[in-house]
C-alpha positions, 0 to 999 in steps of 0.5 A, spaced: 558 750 611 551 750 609 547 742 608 540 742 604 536 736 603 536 729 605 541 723 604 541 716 606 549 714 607 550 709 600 543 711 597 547 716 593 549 714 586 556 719 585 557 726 590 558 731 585 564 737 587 564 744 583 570 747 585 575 744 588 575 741 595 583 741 598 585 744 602 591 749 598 596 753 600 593 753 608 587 756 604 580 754 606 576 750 600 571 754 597 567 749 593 559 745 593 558 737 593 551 735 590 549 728 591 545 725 585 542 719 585 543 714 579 539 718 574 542 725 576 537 729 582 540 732 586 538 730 593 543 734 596 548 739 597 553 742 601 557 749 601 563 750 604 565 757 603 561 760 597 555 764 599 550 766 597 547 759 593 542 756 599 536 757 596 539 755 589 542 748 591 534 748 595 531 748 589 534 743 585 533 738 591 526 740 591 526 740 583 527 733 584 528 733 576 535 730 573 540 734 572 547 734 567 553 733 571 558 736 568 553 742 567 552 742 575 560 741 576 562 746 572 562 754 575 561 758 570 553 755 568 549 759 574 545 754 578 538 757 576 539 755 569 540 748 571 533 747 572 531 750 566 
């Protein structure tokens, strides 16, 4: 697991999940949550065995620029394009 960015406990307005976070078969969870304030910045993201996407996940919480959520779920939509 790999933690970017900043967020009080309660000062988020929803934790968004792309992937799934169960644990499935005795498999472990390959997912990334985002929390996203009321607007939809990201103010942080957590990675649990995917790789590879810290500095992407950096970026959209230093963006402080609001994103679509269900593009931000949604695994096939590369999260560079996010920022766009």
């Amino acid at each position: 697991m790999e933690y970017s960015g900043y967020v009080e406990p309660g000062k988020y307005d929803a934790v968004v999940f792309r992937g799934d976070p169960s644990i499935v078969d005795g498999k472990a969870p390959e997912f990334i949550a985002f929390w996203v304030d009321s607007v939809g910045r990201v103010l942080a993201g957590m990675n649990a065995n995917v790789w590879d996407v810290v500095k992407p996940i950096q970026n959209l919480v230093r963006a402080k620029k609001p994103v679509d959520r269900q593009r931000l779920a949604d695994p096939s939509v590369p999260l560079e394009d996010l920022l766009g």
